[in-house]
C-alpha positions in Angstrom: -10.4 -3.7 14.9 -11.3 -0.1 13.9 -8.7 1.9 13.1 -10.1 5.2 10.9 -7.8 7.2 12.8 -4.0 8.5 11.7 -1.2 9.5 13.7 0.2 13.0 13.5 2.4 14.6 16.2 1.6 11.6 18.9 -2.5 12.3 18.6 -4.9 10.2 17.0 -7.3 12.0 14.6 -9.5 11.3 12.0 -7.9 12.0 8.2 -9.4 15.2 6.1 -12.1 12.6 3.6 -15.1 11.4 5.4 -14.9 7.8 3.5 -12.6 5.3 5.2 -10.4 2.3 3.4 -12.4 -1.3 3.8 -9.5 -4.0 5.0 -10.3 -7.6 3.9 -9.4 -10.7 5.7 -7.8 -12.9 2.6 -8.5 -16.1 3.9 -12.2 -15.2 4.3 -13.2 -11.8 1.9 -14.8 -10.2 4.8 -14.5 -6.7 5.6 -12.2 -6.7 9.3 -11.8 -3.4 9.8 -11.2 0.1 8.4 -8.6 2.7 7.8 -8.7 6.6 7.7 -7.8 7.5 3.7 -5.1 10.3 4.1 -5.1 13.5 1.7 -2.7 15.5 1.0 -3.5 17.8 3.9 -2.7 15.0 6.1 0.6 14.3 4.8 1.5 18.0 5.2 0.2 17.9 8.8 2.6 14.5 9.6 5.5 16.3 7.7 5.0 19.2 9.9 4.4 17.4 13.2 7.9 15.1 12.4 9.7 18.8 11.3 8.5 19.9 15.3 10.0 16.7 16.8 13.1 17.3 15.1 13.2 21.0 16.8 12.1 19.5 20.1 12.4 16.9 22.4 13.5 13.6 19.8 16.1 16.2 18.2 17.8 16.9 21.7 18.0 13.4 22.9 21.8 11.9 22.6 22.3 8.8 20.2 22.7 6.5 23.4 19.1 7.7 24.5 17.7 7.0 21.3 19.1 3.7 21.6 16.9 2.7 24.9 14.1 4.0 23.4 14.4 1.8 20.5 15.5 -1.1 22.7 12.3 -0.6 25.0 10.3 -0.6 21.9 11.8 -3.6 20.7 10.7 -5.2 24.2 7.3 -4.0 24.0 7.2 -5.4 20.9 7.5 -8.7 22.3 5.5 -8.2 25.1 2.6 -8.2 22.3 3.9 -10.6 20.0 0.7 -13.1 20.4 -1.6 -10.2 19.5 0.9 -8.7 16.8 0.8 -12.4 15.2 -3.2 -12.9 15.2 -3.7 -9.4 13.4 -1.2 -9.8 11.1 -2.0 -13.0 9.8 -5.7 -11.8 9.6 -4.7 -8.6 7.4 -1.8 -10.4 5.4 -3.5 -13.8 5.3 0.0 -15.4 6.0 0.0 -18.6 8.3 0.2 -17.7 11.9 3.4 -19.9 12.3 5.3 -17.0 9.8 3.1 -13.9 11.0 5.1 -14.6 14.7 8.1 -15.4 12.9 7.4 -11.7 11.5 6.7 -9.9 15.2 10.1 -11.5 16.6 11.8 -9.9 13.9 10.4 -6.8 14.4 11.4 -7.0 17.5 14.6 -7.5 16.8 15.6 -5.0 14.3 14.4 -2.7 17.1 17.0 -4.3 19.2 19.7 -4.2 16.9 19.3 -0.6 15.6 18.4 0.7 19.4 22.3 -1.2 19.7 23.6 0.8 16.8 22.0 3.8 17.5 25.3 5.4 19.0 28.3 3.7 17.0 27.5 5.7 13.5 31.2 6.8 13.9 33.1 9.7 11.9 36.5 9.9 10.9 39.8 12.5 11.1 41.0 13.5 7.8 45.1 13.4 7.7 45.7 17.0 5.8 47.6 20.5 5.6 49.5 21.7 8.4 47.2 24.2 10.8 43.7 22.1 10.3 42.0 19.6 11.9 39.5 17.8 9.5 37.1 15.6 10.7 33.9 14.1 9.6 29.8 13.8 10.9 27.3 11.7 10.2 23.7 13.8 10.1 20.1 12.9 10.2 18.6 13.8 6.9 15.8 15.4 9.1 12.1 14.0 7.8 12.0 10.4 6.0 9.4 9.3 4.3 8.8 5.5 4.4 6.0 3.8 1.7 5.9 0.3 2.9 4.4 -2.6 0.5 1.7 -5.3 2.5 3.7 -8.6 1.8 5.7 -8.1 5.4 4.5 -4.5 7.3 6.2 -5.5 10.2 9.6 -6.5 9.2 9.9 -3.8 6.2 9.0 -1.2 9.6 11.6 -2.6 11.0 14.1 -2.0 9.0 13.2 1.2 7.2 12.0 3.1 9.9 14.2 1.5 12.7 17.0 2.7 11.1 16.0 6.1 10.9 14.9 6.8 13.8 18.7 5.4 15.3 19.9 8.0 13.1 17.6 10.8 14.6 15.5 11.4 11.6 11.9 11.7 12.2 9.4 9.2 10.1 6.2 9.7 8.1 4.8 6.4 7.2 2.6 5.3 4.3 1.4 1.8 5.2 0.1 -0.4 2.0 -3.9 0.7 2.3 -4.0 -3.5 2.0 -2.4 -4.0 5.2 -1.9 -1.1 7.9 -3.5 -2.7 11.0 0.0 -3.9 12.3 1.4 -0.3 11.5 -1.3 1.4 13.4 -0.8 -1.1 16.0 3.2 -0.2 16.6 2.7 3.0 16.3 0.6 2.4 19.8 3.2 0.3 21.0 6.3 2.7 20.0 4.4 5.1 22.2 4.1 3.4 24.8 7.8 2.3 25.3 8.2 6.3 25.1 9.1 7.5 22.0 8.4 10.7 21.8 5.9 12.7 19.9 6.0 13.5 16.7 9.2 11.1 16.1 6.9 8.8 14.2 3.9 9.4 12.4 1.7 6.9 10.3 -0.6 7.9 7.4 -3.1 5.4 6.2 -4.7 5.4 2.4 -4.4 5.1 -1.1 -1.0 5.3 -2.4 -2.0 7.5 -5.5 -3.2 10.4 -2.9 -1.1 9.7 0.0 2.2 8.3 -1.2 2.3 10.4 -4.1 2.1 13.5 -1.8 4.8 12.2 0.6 7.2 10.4 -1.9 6.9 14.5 -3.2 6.7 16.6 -0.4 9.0 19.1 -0.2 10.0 19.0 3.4 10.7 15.2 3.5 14.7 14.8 3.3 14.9 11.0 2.2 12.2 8.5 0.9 12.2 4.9 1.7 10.4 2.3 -0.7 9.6 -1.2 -1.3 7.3 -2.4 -4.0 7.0 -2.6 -7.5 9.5 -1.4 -10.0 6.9 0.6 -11.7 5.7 2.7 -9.1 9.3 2.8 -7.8 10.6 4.5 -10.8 7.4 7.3 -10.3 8.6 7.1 -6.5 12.1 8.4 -7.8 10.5 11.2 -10.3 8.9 12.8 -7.5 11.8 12.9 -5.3 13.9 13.4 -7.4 11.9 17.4 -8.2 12.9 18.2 -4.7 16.6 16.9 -4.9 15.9 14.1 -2.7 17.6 10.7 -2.1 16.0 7.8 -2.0 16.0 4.1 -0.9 14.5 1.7 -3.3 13.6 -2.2 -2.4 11.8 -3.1 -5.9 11.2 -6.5 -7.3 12.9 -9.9 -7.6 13.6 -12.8 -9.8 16.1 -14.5 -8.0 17.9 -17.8 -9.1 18.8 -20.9 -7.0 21.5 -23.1 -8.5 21.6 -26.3 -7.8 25.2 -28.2 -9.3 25.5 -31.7 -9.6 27.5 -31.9 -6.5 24.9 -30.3 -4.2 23.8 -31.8 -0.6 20.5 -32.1 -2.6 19.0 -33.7 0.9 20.2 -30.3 2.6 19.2 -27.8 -0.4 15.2 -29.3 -0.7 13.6 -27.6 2.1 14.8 -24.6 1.0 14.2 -25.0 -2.5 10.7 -25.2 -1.5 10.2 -23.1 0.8 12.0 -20.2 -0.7 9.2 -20.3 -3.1 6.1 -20.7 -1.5 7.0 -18.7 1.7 3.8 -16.0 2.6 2.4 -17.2 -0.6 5.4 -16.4 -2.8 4.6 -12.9 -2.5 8.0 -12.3 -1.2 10.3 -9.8 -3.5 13.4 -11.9 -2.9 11.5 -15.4 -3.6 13.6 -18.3 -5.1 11.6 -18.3 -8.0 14.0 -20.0 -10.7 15.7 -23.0 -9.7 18.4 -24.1 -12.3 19.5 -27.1 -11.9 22.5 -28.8 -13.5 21.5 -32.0 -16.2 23.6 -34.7 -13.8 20.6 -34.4 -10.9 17.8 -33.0 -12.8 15.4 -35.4 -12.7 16.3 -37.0 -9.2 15.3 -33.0 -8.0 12.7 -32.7 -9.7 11.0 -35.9 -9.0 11.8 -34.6 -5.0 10.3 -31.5 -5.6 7.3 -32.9 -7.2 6.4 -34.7 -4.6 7.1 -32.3 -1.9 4.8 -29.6 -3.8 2.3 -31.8 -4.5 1.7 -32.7 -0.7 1.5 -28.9 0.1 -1.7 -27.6 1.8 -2.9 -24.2 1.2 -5.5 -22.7 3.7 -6.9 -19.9 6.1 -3.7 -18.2 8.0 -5.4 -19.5 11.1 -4.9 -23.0 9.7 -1.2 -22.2 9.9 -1.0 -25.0 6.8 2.6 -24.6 4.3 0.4 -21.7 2.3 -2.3 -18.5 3.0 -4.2 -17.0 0.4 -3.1 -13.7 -1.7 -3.7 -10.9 -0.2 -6.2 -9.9 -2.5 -8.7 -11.2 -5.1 -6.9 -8.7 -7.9 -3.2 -10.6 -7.0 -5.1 -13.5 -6.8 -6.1 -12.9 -11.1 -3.0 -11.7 -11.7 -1.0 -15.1 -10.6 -3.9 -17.2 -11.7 -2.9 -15.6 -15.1 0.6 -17.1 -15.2 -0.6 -20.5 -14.1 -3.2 -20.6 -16.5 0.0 -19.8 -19.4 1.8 -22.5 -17.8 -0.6 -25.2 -17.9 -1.5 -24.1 -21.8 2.1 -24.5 -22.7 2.4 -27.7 -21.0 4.9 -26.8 -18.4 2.9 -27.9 -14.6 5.3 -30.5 -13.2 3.3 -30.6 -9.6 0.5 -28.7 -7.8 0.0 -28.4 -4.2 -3.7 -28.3 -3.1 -6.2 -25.9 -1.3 -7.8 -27.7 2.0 -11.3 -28.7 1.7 -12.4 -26.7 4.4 -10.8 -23.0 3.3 -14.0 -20.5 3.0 -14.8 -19.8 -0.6 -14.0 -16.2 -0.3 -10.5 -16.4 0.4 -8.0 -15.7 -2.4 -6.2 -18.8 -2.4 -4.2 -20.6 -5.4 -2.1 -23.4 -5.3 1.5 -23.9 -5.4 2.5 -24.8 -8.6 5.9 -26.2 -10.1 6.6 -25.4 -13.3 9.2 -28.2 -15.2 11.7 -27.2 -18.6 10.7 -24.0 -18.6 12.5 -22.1 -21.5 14.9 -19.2 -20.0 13.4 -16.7 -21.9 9.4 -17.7 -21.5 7.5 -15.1 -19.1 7.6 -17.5 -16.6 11.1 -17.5 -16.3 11.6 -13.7 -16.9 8.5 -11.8 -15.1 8.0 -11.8 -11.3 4.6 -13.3 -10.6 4.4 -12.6 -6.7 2.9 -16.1 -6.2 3.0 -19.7 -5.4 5.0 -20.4 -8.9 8.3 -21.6 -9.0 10.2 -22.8 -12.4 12.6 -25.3 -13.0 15.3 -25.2 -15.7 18.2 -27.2 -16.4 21.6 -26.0 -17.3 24.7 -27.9 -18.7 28.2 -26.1 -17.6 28.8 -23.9 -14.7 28.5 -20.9 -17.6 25.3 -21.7 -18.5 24.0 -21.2 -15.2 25.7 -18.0 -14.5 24.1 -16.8 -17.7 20.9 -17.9 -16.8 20.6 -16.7 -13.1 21.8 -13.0 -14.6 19.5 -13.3 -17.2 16.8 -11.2 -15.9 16.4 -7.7 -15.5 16.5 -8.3 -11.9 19.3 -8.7 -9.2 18.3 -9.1 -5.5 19.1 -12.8 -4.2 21.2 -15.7 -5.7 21.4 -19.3 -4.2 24.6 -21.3 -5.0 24.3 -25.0 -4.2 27.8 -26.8 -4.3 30.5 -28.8 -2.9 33.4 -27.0 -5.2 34.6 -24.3 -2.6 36.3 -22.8 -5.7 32.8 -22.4 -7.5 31.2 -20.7 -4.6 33.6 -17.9 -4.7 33.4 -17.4 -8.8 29.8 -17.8 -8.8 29.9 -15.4 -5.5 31.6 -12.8 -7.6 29.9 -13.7 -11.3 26.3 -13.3 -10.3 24.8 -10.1 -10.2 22.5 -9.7 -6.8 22.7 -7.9 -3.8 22.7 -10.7 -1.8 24.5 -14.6 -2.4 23.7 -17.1 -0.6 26.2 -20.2 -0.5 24.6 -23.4 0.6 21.8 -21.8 2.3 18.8 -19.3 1.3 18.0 -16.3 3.1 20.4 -17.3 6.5 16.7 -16.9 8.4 16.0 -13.5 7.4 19.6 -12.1 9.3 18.8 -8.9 10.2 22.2 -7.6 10.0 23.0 -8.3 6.6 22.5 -5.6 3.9 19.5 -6.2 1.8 19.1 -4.9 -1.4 19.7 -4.9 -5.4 20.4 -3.8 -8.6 19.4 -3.4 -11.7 15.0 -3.3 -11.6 15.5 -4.7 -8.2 16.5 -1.3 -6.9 19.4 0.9 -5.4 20.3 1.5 -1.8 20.9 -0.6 1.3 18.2 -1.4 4.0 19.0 -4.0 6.9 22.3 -4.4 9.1 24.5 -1.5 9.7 25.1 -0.5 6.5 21.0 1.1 6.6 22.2 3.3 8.9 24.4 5.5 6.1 21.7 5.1 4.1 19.6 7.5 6.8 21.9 9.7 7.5 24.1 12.7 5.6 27.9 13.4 5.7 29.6 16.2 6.4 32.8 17.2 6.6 34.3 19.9 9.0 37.7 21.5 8.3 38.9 23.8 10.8 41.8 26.0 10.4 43.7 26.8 13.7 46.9 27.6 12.5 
């Protein structure tokens, strides 16, 4: 499981620092492996190497042969997917069950952009007598992707599977917490025969690393996801070079539960939107607000559903894996601990017996009548903790689920046909889900937010505008 090497115009070499990255397992705290820590010279190689692709052979293939290369990657993606599943969970620390959950996916945006690749279609312009107007949708050139280490695979998928349908090249910035299964595509891409140079993958700190990509000034777009905080300096530096950018930041997103829901149907979800790879998931269903008439019928349900949840090694494959680090793992403990000191734990889930004292676990924890405007309710905590807060009139709850300065995911759960389309309209999120949660990941919906939760479209076909540039042609013939 070494990996101190980068890739930069389809070699493998060793980055410009001596010292290498340590990568943990979480379940265990033992050093796995190591990764190469880019510098700045590195990035300007990979920006340099994915400029040459662009003037060679990946910038003279056709859309429909980019396509097959994607698609054959996507194949050889599943041709590995055992291996792909077994590393992941062991850098991620999520349960194997989800880590194969996350290969398939990869797999499939692969699949579904390699399908797209050539039906980015432009449009004639009705105008003035003599021209002929027409419109073409152009690679931005480089993109720059800085991926977070919650879900590498899925986040490559579709960042940098939608760029390359588009006939950009890529730089990637893994999260120097969790590049293994980057490095390990990489291998795989080149294998199924993408060309060199098309995709290159720097490893290291984000200070060094992604600061000098999210600023260079031959990349054309930047991609992120992560924090709001170091999104907003992500959009500073591009924004020196005139330079769009994607941005996938953080969530607090509601699930409403009326008095009329399928509360048998709604449950799993309820839960498992919250406690899904460790609630460290930007689009977690963190707040459930649940209408007075089933409130306590609900939350007696949930309490005993969290309270039989086991938390253990990702090789366990139990309902929860450790944090991904012992720093996330201080952070969250520091919202339980406020919860329990302001008497708000309603249920706990519990860490297995057996899990090796290193690992970063925490358990699940419910929190019960939490006050809308407690930090609880209003700060993402990237963790096992979901709060519970009941709500009177239909109102209310759209008050409540807006009343963050996030907007990524909503859940509406109702009968009322009526109320699904108000709240589908009143709530302000990039995504609303009616009577279900997430619709299993659905690679072709558009994902993204507003507000602190970001700007920009990644996921489906709408991605693919995201990656590209429009231009218009107007040409006068008489």
């Amino acid at each position: 499981m070494k990996s101190n090497t980068l890739l930069i115009g389809g070699r493998w070499r060793r980055a410009d620092a001596a010292e290498a990255i340590p990568v943990e397992d979480p379940s265990t705290g033992e050093v796995i492996a190591d990764i190469a820590a880019a510098t700045a010279a590195d990035v300007d190689g990979a920006v340099e190497a994915a400029r040459a692709a662009l003037d060679s052979d990946w910038g003279a293939l056709a859309a429909a042969d980019r396509g097959r290369i994607l698609a054959n990657i996507g194949q050889a993606v599943l041709a590995y997917v055992d291996d792909l599943a077994v590393l992941e969970a062991r850098d991620v620390g999520k349960p194997l069950s989800q880590a194969r959950a996350d290969v398939v996916a990869l797999a499939r945006y692969m699949e579904f952009y390699g399908g797209a690749a050539d039906k980015v279609h432009g449009e004639t312009i009705p105008f003035k007598a003599g021209y002929t107007v027409y419109t073409l949708w152009e690679p931005h050139g480089v993109t720059g992707h800085i991926i977070p280490w919650n879900y590498p695979m899925q986040i490559i998928g579709r960042s940098v599977g939608a760029a390359l349908a588009m006939g950009n090249a890529a730089v990637l910035k893994p999260a120097e917490q969790a590049s293994l299964t980057a490095l390990a595509f990489a291998r795989i891409a080149m294998e199924a025969g993408l060309p060199a140079g098309a995709l290159n993958v720097i490893t290291g700190l984000g200070s060094v690393a992604g600061a000098a990509l999210a600023g260079h000034a031959g990349v054309g777009h930047v991609s992120f996801t992560g924090s709001t905080g170091v999104g907003a300096m992500i959009q500073q530096a591009a924004a020196a070079n005139a330079v769009p950018v994607t941005l996938e930041l953080g969530g607090k997103s509601p699930q409403i539960v009326f008095d009329d829901a399928d509360l048998e149907k709604a449950l799993p979800f309820l839960v498992n939107a919250g406690i899904q790879n460790a609630g460290q998931t930007c689009s977690a269903g963190s707040r459930i607000l649940v209408q007075t008439g089933v409130y306590r019928q609900l939350l007696s349900a949930l309490k005993e559903r969290y309270e039989a949840l086991r938390v253990g090694p990702a090789m366990a494959d139990l309902d929860v894996g450790p944090l991904i680090s012992a720093r996330q793992k201080a952070m969250v403990e520091g919202y339980l601990e406020l919860g329990r000191a302001d008497g708000l734990v309603a249920a706990e889930g519990r860490i297995v017996e057996d899990a090796p004292a290193g690992g970063h676990y925490v358990r699940p924890t419910l929190f019960a009548d939490v006050p809308a405007d407690h930090r609880l309710a209003q700060e993402e905590i990237f963790g096992p903790a979901v709060v519970v807060t009941p709500f009177e009139t239909e109102d209310e709850a759209v008050a409540l689920a807006n009343g963050t300065d996030y907007g990524l995911v909503a859940g509406v759960w109702t009968a009322d046909g009526g109320r699904q389309m108000r709240l589908a309209r009143r709530l302000r999120a990039g995504q609303v889900f009616l009577n279900n949660y997430g619709a299993a990941g659905g690679v072709e919906l558009p994902f993204g937010g507003v507000g602190k939760s970001g700007h920009g479209r990644e996921k489906g076909f709408e991605a693919l505008y995201g990656f590209s540039t429009l231009k218009t042609v107007a040409a006068y013939h008489g």
